[in-house]
TIVEX-966727 format. One record per residue (C-alpha): x, y, z; residue in one letter. Coordinates in steps of 0.001 Angstrom, whole numbers. Layout:
<sites>
      px      py      pz res
       X       Y       Z   a
...
</sites>
This chain:
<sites>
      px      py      pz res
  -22766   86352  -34997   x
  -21166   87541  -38335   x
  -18013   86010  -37430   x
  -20186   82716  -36819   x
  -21709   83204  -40348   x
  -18661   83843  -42054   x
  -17356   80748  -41312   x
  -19618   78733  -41972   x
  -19961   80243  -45384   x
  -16502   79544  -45972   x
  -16972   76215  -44303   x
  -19907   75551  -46941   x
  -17851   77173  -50135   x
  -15242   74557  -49167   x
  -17325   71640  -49162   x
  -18770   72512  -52249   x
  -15309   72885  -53839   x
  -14859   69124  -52930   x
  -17832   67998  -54235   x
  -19860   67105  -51328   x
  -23435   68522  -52447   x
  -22865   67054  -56004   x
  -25615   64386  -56282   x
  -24640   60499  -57314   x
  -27546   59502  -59832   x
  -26166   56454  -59449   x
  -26791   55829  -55790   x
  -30383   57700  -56366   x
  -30922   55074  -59381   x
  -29973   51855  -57186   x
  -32312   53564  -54386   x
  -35003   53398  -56346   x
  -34508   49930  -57897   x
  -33905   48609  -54062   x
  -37447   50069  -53668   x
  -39439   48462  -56275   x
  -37805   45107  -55524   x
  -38860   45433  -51940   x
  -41776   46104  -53044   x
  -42272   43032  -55778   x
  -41379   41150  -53365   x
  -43555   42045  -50592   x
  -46314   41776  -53576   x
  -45056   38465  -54326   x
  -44828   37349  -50877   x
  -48192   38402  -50433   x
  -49947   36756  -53195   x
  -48202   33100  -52555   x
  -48103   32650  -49484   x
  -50996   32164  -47219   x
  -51979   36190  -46224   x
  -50576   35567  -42461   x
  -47445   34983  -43503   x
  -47278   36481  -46353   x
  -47796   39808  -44619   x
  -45066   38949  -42048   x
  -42847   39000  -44656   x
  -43663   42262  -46609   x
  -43698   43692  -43200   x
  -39527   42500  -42744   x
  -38676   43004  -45702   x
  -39800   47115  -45658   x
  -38755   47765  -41820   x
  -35003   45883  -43233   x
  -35148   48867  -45720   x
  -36211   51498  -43463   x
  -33663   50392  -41025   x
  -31134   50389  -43715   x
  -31992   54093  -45303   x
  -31660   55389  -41265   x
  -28798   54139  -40577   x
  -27716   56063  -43840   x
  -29153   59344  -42558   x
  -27317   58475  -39106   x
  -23999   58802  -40864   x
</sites>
């Protein structure tokens, strides 16, 4: 079990040394932008068209995201 955890430790140390736990504020930034235009324009979608539809749309437009951010976790 040490021998496990020492590896991984070293594993971890090296991935760190490359950079891979370094957040991107960029990405984070666009994220968040992709958010509140999903949002405006579920809002938008909501307020002209009729409230059927309207809704349809909102309703796409946040599963396209959600679908989007887990096929991001997938990778």
């Amino acid at each position: 079990m040490q021998v496990l955890d020492q590896e991984f430790r070293a594993w971890q140390a090296d991935l760190e040394a490359r950079g891979f736990f370094k957040p991107s504020y960029m990405h984070v930034t666009c994220r968040l932008l992709e958010i509140v235009a999903i949002y405006a324009l579920g809002c938008a979608a909501l307020s002209v068209l009729p409230n059927t539809m309207g809704l349809i749309v909102a309703c796409l437009l946040v599963n396209q995201d959600c679908s989007k951010a887990t096929s991001v976790l997938d990778h």
